[in-house]
C-alpha positions as CSV (number, residue, x, y, z in Angstrom):
1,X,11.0,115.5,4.6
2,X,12.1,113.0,6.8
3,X,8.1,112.4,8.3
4,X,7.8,112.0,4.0
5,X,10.2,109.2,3.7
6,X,9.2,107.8,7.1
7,X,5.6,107.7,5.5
8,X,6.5,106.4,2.2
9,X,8.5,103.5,4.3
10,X,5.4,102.6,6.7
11,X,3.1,103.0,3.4
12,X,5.9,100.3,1.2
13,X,5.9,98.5,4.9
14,X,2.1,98.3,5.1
15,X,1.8,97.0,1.3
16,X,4.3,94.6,1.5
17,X,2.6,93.1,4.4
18,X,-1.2,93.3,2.9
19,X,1.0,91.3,0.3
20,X,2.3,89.0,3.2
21,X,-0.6,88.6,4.7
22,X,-2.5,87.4,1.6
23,X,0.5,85.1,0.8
24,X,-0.2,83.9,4.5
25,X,-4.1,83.5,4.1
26,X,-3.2,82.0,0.7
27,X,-1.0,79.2,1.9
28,X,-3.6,78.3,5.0
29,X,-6.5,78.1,2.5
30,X,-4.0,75.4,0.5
31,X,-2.9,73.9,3.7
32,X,-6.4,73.5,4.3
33,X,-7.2,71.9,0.9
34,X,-4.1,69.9,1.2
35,X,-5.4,68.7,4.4
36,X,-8.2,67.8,3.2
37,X,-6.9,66.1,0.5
38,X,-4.0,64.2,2.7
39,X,-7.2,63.3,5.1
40,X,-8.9,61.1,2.1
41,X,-5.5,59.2,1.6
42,X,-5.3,58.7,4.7
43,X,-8.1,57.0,5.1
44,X,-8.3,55.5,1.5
45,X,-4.5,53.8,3.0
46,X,-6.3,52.6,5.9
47,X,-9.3,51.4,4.2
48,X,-6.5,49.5,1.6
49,X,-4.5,48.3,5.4
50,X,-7.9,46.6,6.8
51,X,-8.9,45.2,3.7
52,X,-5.1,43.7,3.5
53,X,-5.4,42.8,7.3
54,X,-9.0,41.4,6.8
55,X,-7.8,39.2,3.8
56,X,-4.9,38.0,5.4
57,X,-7.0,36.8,8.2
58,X,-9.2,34.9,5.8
59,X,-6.4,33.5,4.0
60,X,-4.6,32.4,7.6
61,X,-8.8,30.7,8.6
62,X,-8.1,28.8,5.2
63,X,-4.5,27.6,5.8
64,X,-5.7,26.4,9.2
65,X,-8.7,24.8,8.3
66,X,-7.2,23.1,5.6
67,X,-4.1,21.9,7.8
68,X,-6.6,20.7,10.5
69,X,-8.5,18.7,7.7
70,X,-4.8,17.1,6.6
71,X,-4.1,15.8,10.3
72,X,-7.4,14.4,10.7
73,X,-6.7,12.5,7.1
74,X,-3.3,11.8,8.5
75,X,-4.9,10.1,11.5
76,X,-7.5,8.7,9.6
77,X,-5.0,7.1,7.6
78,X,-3.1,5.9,10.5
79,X,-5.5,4.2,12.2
80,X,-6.5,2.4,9.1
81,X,-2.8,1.3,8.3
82,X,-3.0,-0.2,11.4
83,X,-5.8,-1.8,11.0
84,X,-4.3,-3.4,7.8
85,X,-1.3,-4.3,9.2
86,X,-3.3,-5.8,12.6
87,X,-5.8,-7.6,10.0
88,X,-2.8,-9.1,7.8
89,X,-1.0,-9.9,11.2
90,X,-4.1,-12.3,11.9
91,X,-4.0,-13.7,8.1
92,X,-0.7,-14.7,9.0
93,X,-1.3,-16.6,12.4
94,X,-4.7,-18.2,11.1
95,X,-2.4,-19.6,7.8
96,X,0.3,-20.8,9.8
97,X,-2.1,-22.4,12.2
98,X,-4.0,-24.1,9.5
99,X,-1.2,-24.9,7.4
100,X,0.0,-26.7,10.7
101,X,-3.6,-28.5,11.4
102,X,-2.9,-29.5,7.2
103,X,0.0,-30.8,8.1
104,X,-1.7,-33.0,11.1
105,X,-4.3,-34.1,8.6
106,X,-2.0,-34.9,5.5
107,X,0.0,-37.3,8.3
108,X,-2.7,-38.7,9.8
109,X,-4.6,-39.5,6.7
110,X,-0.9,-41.0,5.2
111,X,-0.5,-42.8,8.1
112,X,-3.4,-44.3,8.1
113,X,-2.9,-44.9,4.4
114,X,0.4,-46.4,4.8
115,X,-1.1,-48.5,7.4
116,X,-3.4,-49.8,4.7
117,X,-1.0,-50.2,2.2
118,X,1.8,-51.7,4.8
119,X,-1.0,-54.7,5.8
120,X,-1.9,-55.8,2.4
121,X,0.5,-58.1,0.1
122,X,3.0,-56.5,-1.3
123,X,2.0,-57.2,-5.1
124,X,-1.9,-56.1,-4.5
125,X,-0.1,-52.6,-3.3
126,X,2.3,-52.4,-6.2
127,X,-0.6,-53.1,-8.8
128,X,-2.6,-50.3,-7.0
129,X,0.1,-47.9,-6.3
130,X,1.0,-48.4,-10.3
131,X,-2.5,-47.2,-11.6
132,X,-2.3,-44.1,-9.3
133,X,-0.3,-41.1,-10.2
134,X,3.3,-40.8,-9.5
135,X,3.4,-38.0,-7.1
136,X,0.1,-39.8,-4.7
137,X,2.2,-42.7,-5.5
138,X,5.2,-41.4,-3.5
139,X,3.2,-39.8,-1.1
140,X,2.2,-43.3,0.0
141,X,5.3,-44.6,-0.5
142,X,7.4,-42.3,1.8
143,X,5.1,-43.1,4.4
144,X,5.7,-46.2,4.7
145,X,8.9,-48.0,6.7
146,X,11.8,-48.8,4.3
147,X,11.3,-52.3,4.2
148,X,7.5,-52.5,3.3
149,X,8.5,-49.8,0.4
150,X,11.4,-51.9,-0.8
151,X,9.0,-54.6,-1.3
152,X,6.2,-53.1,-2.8
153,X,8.5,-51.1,-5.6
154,X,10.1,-55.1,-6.4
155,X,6.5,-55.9,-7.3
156,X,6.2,-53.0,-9.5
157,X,7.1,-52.8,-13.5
158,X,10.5,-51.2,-13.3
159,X,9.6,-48.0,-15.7
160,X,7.5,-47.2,-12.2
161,X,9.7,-48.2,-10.0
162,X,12.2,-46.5,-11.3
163,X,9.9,-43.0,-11.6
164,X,9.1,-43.4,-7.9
165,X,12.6,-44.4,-6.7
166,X,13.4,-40.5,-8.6
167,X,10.7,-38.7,-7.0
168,X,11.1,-40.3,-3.5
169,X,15.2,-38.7,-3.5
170,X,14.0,-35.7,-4.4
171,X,11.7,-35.5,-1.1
172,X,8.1,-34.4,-0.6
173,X,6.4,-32.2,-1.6
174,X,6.2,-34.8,-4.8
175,X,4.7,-32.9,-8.3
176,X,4.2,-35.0,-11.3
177,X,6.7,-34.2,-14.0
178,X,5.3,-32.8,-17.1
179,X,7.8,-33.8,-19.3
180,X,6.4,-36.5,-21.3
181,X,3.2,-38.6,-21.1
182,X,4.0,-42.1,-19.3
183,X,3.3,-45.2,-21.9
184,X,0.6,-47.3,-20.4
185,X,1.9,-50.7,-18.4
186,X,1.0,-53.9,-18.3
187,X,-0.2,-55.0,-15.3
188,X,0.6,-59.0,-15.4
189,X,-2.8,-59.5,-13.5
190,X,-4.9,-57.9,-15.7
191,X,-3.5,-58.0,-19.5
192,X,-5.1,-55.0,-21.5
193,X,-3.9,-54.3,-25.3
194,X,-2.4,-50.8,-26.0
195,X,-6.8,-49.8,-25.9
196,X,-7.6,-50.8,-22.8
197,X,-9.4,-53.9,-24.0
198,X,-8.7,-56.9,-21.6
199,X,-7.0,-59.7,-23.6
């Protein structure tokens, strides 16, 4: 009886491990599908990484060239706000220097207007002086000495005079005033009527 038992025992034994061993094939043939399976997303992960990397790297050539671009601008833009500020550097020099040649000129030509003026009589340069306008007027006029001036602006009507005497305080450069139109005088050379006929 006890070679029966034994026998039943190896006979369970036996089936339980045809069981087992199934089980065992069973889970290598889903291991194996699962491998397969784990294989593809590997690779599909991988595929997804380079694609990821490969962009990135595309992105990065952009950012690059596009920052490269913006320094040469940058430069660009520089070197041509220098060339502004080098350019309005030489405006400035050539207007001082001319402004300082205009200012030789303007005395040499009113010197050698008051030098005209100063040699003639005093009543021919009033009557001249009168017909011209008030700021030329005192141009001439402060160019001459005091003396010579003095004398001329006696010979003059004393509305003139008067005008002048205001605009030669207030110092060159002389502008006309605007604020009302100057009546005509009489010159006591010439006598004109309020037309301009001679009497």
């Amino acid at each position: 009886m006890k070679q029966w038992i034994l026998y039943w025992v190896l006979g369970i034994l036996s089936v339980w491990a045809a069981e087992n061993q199934r089980e065992v094939i069973d889970c290598n043939i889903i291991f194996e599908q699962r491998k397969a399976e784990i294989i593809k997303e590997i690779e599909r992960i991988d595929e997804q990484q380079q694609a990821l990397q490969a962009l990135q790297n595309a992105t990065q050539n952009v950012l690059d060239q596009k920052e490269a671009d913006l320094k040469k601008r940058e430069i660009a833009l520089n070197n041509i706000q220098k060339e502004i500020e080098e350019r309005e550097a030489k405006i400035t020099r050539l207007l001082k220097r001319n402004e300082e040649i205009l200012k030789q000129i303007r005395g040499a030509t009113q010197s050698k207007v008051g030098e005209t003026y100063a040699g003639m009589k005093d009543s021919k340069s009033a009557a001249i002086l009168e017909t011209l306008p008030d700021a030329e007027a005192a141009g001439i006029l402060f160019a001459l000495d005091t003396k010579v001036m003095s004398k001329i602006l006696s010979k003059m009507t004393p509305q003139k005079a008067a005008t002048l005497t205001q605009l030669l305080q207030k110092g060159p450069p002389f502008e006309e005033e605007k604020e009302s139109p100057q009546p005509k005088t009489i010159n006591p050379q010439n006598k004109e009527d309020s037309e301009g006929n001679a009497i």
